[in-house]
N, C-alpha and C positions, 0 to 999 in steps of 0.2 A: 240586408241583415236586419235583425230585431233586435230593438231597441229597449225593448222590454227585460231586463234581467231581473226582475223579481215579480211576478205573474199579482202577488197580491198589493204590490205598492201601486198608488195611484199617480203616484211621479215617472217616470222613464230615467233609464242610465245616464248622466251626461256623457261620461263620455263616449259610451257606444254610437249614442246623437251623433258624436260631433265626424264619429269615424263612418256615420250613416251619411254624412254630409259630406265628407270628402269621397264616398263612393258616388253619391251624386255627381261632383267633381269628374271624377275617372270616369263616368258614363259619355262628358261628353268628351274626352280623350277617345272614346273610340266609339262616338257620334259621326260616321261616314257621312254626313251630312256638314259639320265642321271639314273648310279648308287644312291640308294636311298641317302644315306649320302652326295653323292655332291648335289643332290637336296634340300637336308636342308642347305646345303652351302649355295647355288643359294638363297632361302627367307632369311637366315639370312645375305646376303649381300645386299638383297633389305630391309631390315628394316634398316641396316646401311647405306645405300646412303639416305634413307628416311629423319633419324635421322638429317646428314649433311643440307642436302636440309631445314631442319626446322631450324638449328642452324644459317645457314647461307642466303641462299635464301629469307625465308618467312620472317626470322628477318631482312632482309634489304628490303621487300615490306613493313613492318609495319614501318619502319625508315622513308621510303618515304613519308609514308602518316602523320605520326606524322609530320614530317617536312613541312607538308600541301604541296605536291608537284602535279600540276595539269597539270605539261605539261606530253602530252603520249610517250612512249617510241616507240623506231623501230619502233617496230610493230601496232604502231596506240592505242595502251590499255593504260588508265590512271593508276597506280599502283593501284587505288582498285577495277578496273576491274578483274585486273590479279590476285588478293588476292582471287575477286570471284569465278573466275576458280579453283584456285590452292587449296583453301577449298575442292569445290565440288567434284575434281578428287582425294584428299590426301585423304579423308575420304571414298570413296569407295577403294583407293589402300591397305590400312592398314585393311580394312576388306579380301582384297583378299590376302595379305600378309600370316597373320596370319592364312588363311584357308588352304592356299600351304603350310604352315609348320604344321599345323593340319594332314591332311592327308598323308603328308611324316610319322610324325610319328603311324599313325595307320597302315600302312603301313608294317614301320618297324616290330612293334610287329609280322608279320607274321615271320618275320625274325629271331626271336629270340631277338631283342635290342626295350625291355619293355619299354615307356615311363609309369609308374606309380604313383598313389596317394599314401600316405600313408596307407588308408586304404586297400588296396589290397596285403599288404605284408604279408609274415605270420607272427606265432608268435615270431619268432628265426630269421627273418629279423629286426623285428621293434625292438627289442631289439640291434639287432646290430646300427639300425638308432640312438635309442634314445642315445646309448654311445657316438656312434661319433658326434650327436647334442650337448652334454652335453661336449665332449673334445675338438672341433674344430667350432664349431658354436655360443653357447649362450655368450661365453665369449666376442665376439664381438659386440653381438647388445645393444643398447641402446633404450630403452622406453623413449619416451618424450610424457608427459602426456598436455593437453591444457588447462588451466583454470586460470584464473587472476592470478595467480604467479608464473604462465609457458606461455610463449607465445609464439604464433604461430612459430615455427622452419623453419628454411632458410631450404629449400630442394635443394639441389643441382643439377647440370643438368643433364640429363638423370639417374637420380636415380631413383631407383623401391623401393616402398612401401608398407610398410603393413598399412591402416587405424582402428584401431582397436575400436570399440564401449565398452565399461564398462560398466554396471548397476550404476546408481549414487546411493548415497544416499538417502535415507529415499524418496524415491520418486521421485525424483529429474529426468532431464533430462538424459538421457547415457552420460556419461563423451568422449571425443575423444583423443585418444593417434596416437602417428605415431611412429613407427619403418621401421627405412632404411636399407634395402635387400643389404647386401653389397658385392654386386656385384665389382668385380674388386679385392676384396679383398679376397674374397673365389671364388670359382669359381659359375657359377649361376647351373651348372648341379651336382646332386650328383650321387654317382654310388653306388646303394647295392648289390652286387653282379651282376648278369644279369637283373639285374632292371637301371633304371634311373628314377632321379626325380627332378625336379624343386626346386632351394633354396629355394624360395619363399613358398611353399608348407611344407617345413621342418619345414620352421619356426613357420608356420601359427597352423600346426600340434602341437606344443608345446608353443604356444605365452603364454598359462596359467601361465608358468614357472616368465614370466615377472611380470605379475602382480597375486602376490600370495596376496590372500584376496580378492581379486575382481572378481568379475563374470564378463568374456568376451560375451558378448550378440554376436557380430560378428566380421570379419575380413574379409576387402578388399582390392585387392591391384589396387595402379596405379602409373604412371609414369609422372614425370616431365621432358618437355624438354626446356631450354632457348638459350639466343642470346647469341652464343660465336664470335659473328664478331667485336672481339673489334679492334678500328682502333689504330694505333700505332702513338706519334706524334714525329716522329723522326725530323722533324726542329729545333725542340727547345729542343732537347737531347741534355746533353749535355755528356751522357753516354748512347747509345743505348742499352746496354747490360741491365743494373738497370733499362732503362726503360721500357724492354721488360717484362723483371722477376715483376715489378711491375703490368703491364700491363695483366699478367699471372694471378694475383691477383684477379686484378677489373672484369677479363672475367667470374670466378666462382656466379657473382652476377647481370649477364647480365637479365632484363626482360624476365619472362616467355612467350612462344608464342605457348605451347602446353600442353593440360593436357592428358592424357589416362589413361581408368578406364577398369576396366573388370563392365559388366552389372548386377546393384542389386546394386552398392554404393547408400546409403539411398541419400533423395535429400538434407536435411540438413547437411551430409558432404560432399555432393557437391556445395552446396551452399557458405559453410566455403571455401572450397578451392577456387575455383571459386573468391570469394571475397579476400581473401589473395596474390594469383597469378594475381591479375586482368585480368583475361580473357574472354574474349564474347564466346557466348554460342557457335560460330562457329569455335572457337579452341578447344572445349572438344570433347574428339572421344570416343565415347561408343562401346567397342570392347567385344568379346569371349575369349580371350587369344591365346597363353601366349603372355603378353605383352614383347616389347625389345626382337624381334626376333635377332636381330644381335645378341643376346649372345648366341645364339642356333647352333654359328659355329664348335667348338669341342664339337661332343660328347665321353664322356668318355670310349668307347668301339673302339677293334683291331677288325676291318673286313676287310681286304683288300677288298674283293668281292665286298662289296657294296660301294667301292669308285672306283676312276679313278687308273690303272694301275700304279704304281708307271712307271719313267721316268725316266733312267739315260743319259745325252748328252753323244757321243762318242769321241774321241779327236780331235781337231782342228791340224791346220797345226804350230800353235805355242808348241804344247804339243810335237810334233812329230822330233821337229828341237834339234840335238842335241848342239850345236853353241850357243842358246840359244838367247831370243827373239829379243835383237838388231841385231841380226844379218842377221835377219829372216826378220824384218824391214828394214832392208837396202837391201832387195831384192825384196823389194815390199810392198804394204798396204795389211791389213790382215781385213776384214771384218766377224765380229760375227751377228750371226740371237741369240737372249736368246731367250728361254732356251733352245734350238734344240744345242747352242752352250753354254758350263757355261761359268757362269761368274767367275771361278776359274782364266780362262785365263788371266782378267784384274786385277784380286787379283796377279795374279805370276808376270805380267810386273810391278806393283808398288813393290811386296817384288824385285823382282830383283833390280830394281833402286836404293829400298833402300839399298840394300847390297853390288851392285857393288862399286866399290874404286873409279872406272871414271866418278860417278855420282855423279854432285857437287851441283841442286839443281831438287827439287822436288814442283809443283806447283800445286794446285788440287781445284774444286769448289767443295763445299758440300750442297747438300739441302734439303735429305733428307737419312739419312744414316745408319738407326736399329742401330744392336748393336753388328755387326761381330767385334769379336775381331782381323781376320787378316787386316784387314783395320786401323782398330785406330792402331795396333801394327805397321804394315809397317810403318806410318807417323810417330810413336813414333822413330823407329830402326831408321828410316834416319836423325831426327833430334837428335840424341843422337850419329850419327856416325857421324856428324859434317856436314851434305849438309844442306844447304839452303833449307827450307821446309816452306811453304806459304800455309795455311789453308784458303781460302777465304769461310769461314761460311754462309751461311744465317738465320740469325736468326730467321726472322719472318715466315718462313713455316710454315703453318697454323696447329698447332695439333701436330708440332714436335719442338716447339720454346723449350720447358725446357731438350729436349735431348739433340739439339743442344747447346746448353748454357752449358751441359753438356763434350760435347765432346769439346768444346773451353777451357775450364779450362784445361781439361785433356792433350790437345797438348800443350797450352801454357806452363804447366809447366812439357812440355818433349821437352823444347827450340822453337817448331815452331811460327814460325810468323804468326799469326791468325787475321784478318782483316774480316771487316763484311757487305763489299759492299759499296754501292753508295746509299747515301741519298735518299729518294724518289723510289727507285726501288729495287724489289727481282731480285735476281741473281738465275736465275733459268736452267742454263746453266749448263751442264755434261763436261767438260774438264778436263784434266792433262796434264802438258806439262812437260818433263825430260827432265836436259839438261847434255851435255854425254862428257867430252872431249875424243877425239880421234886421231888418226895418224895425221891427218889434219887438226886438228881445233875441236874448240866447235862443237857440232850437238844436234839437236832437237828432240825428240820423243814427239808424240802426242797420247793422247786418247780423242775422241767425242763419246757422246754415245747419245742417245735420251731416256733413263732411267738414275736413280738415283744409285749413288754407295749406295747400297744395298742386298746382296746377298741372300737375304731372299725374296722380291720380283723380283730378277733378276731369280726366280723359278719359280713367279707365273704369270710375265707379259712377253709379245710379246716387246721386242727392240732390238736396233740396235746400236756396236759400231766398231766404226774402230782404227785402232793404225797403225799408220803412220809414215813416216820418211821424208817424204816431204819436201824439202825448206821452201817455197812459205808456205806454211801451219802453218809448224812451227813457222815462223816468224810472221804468222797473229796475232796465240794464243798467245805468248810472247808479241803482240801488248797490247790482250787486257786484260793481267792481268797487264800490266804498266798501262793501263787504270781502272783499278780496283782497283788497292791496290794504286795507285798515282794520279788519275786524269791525266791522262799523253793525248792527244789527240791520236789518233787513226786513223790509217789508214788502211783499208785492201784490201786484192786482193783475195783470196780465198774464203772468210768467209764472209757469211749475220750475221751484230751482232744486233740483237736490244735492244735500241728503236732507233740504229743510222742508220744503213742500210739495215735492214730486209726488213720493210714494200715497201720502195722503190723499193727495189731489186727483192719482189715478181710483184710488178706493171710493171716493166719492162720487167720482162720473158713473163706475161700474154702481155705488150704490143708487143710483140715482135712476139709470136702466131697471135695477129692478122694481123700484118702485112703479116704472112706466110701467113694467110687464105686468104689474100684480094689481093697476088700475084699467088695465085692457086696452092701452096706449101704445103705440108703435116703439118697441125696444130693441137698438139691435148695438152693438160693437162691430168696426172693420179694422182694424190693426195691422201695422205692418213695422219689423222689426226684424235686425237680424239675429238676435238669442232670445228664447225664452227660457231661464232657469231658475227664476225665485220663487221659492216655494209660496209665500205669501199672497204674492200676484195670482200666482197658479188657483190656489184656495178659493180666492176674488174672482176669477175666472170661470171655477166652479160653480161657485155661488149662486152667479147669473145666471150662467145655464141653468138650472135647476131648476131656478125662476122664470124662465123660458126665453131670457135674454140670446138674443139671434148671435151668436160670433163665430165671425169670420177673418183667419190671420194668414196674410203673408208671411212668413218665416224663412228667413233664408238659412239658416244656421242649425244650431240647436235648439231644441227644444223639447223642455224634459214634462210638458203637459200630457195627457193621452186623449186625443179626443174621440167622441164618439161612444163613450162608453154611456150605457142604459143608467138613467139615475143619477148620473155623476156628469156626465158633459156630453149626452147624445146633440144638445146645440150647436158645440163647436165644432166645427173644422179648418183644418189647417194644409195650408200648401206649401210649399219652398219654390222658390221661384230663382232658376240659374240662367244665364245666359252671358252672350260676348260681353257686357260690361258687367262688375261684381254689386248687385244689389246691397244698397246701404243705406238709403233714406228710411226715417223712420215716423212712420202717420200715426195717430191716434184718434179716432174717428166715432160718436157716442151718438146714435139716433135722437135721444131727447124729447124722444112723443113727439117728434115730425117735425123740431128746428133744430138739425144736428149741429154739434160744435165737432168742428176737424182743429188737432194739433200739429204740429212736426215737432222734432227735436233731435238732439244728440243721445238720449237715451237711450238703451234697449232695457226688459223688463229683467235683468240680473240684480242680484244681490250688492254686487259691486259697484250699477252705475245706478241703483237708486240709494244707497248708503253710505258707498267709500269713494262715492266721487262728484264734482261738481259739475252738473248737467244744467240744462237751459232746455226746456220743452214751451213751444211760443203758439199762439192759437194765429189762425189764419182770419182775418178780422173784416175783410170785405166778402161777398155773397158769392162772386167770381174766382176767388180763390178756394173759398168751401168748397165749391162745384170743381173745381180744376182736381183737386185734390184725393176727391172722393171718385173722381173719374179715372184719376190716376188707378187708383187703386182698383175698380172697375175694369179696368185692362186689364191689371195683371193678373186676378182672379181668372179672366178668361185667358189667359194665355193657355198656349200647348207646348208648342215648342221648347219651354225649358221648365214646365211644372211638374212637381212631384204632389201627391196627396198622400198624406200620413195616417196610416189606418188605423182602428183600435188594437190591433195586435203589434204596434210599434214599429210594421213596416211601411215605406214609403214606395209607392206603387208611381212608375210614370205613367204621367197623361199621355195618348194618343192625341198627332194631330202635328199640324205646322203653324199653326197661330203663332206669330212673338209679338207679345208686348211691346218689348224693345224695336222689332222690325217696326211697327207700327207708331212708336213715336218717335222713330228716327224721321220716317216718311211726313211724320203732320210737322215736324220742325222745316222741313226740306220746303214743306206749301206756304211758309207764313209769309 
């Protein structure tokens, strides 16, 4: 699809982008090349970024237009232009969604892993179904029947339902009941033996049980999704924490902005719903099933074969030192690629700090953090063995706010000092700072990472972190947690932090390329990020080009630049680069008339994380690391196997070829 919706803006759609990028997604869902189980991966992550994109996206173009908003955005589109579009392409992608995990699973059956109806079991299966229906299922569902002394039931957000028809009485209309598929709660796939089968199907299979006396004429299911973008109004907190968790509340009762049926719901219970949800007719998607493909990511069956190779990283040069990591740091910065390199390494420098006796405080950002117990345990040891331990939380991560409110209580009452940012902005920054006394004096240890302490997706994403012992570095990070947890001003020499000195500090590299280009010096940008949306960047991006500034971006995401156009950015080009792990480090790389400086960071170039949030973008500071870095990037430019190239008419063309990146740095971690 083309990205392009207004032919004379010089920006691209975002969100056509973003829906350009989950087709990329769904390409490798029915990449015959992908084992069959990661291809059901592959659709059930495209129905989950789907889901997102509805909760959040769509319900903030209907926010815009409810607010009667008429001026057009970037890209020239008035928000119900773009509502236009994003109908027309969501309602054909959820048909093609749903067909990609269709055929994975026919597929399968050739395999031996049955996606089955009820009826297709034998006699000595369904007996086994109906016990475990009857021990583990019915106890949970609830009939809510509709009629003047039952009304209409809240459905909750992406809940899956059964709509059930009744014979009325004595002649009477069909009565309408709804039972909610509880999903989350049971799991959505059943497993009977070498069969699998859809909750939703089990229940439907036995819904009689619900209503005994009543003739079920039929049973439909479909899906509710609403607005979970609630805004937070932290000025007039006067306790962020109660007002998040309240906040947490009011989001479960957000406006619906999408309904999904499977085809055949009568029109009078579409009509019911339809009027209840208040939805126009061009939020209802008439789908095949199964509906809420994201739940279709574990299936309940061991095949190794038919998934990706399991992956162990080999050891790094901190595993190897027997002196033990500060030591190792004090002979150098140590640079991790995840998951080619674990992220055990950054779990062992925090247990170490917290156990060493000469570690007196321990300082960490958090934003988004599962539920590894050695993590909360490390932070628990160190503030129980008496260091100074500073949890700097972020609460508001969007989808993780009641974990993290979780793990706040959890450290605060194992002593740490738990603080929750800077009014107005997420802290979206990966740092740790240790501080060590030693022969000499106090000393600083550093981690920057461009992913989230997480070791659960430090499996399944592409980042990058360093641990450091650096002066100058040290002393930036200790800058900006004074500035964090105190308000403290801030000054740095290492470190781009935004919304204070990031964006500036990227405008001056790129001004500084041009001036290389316009004294006949070697000028070029290699970037890699997963969005590009700010209009400003974008400009500065131009600029160079024009100047004859050489740029070249990895993009995983969106990206609302155009390159390639005559006069305006025939320098740039731009690739996305997908593959078995989700690309998320983020490089920033500036030739410099032939002594390049390479970055990393947490940042990508949006508006929101160089303005409305706190990032940490850190320079790779030995000659080894430069080279590693820009090598990196070097790969994945040549990659094949999972690159797209973004053309000037806004479509993304795939590369030909088998080349991955990723195969390829699995393989040089496998030789160290």
């Amino acid at each position: 699809m083309s990205t392009v919706a207004n032919p004379q803006s010089h920006l691209l759609n975002r969100e056509l982008s973003w829906l350009a990028f989950n087709e990329r997604v769904l390409a490798e869902a029915k990449d015959e090349r992908n084992p069959l189980l990661e291809r059901l991966k592959y659709a059930a992550i495209c129905g989950s970024n789907l889901d997102e994109f509805f909760m959040v996206r769509v319900a903030g173009i209907h926010r815009q237009i409810a607010a009667g908003v008429h001026t057009p955005g970037p890209d020239g589109l008035l928000p119900r232009e773009t509502l236009a579009l994003v109908r027309e392409r969501t309602h054909a992608m959820l048909r093609e969604i749903e067909g990609a995990a269709r055929a994975v699973i026919a597929e399968l059956r050739g395999q031996g892993v049955r996606f089955v109806a009820v009826g297709e079991l034998s006699k000595g299966e369904r007996a086994q179904l109906r016990e475990h229906y009857l021990a583990e299922i019915q106890p949970v569902l609830t009939p809510l029947i509709v009629d003047p002394s039952h009304p209409f039931p809240y459905m909750s957000n992406l809940s899956l339902n059964l709509g059930v028809l009744l014979r009325g009485k004595k002649g009477a209309e069909p009565d309408f009941a709804r039972v909610k598929v509880p999903v989350g709660v049971l799991p959505r796939l059943v497993a009977v033996g070498e069969h699998v089968l859809l909750l939703e199907d089990v229940i439907a299979a036995y819904i009689g049980d619900l209503f005994k006396g009543r003739e079920v004429l039929a049973c439909h299911v479909f899906r509710v999704t609403r607005n979970t973008d609630y805004e937070f109004e932290e000025e007039e907190a006067e306790d962020l924490l109660a007002t998040i968790e309240d906040g947490l509340r009011r989001r479960r009762f957000g406006s619906a902005v999408r309904l999904e049926l499977v085809a055949g719901l009568p029109d009078d219970i579409l009509e019911l719903l339809q009027e209840k949800l208040s939805l126009d007719d061009a939020d209802i998607f008439r789908l095949e099933g199964p509906l809420g493909t994201a739940d279709l990511m574990g299936v309940p069956v061991r095949r190794p074969e038919l998934s990706f190779p399991d992956f162990t990283p080999k050891a790094s040069e901190l595993d190897e030192d027997e002196n033990g990591i500060f030591e190792t740091l004090r002979a150098g910065d140590v640079m991790l690629h995840h998951p080619y390199d674990s992220f055990v390494n950054v779990l062992n420098f925090l247990e170490e700090a917290a156990h060493d006796p000469q570690v007196l405080a321990i300082k960490q950002t958090l934003y988004r953090t599962g539920d590894d117990p050695r993590l909360l345990g490390a932070l628990r040891d160190a503030a129980e063995n008496g260091k100074q331990v500073v949890a700097m939380i972020e609460l508001k991560a969007r989808f993780d706010e009641q974990r993290n409110i979780s793990w706040a209580r959890k450290l605060e009452r194992a002593g740490a000092h738990v603080v929750y940012g800077i009014t107005g902005l997420k802290t979206h920054a990966k740092v740790t700072l240790v501080v060590r006394r030693e022969e000499h004096g106090l000393r600083r240890y550093v981690h920057i990472g461009t992913g989230n302490y997480n070791p659960k997706t430090a499996r399944l994403y592409t980042d990058l972190s360093m641990l450091s012992a650096d002066t100058e570095l040290g002393a930036d990070v200790a800058e900006l947690f004074n500035h964090l947890t105190g308000y403290a001003e801030a000054e740095y020499h290492r470190l781009l932090v935004a919304p204070d000195t990031a964006r500036s500090g990227f405008e001056a590299l790129l001004e500084r390329e041009i001036e290389h280009a316009q004294a006949g010096r070697e000028a070029w940008a290699r970037l890699k990020f997963n969005q590009l949306t700010d209009p400003g960047m974008i400009e500065a991006l131009y600029r160079a080009s024009q100047a004859g500034v050489r740029i070249d971006m990895v993009i995983r995401g969106v990206c609302c630049l155009r390159p390639g156009v005559p006069g305006l950015s025939e320098h740039v080009r731009v690739h996305s680069l997908l593959g078995r792990y989700l690309e998320h480090a983020r490089i920033y790389a500036f030739g410099n008339g032939g002594h390049p400086e390479v970055y990393f960071g947490s940042a990508d170039w949006m508006s929101r994380n160089l303005d409305r949030r706190v990032e940490v973008i850190a320079p790779a500071l030995e000659d080894r690391w430069r080279a590693f870095l820009l090598g990196l990037i070097d790969t994945e430019w040549a990659d094949e196997r999972g690159s797209w190239v973004l053309g000037v008419d806004g479509h993304y063309v795939k590369v030909s070829g088998d080349r991955s990146a990723q195969r390829l740095f699995a393989e040089r971690s496998q030789m160290r």
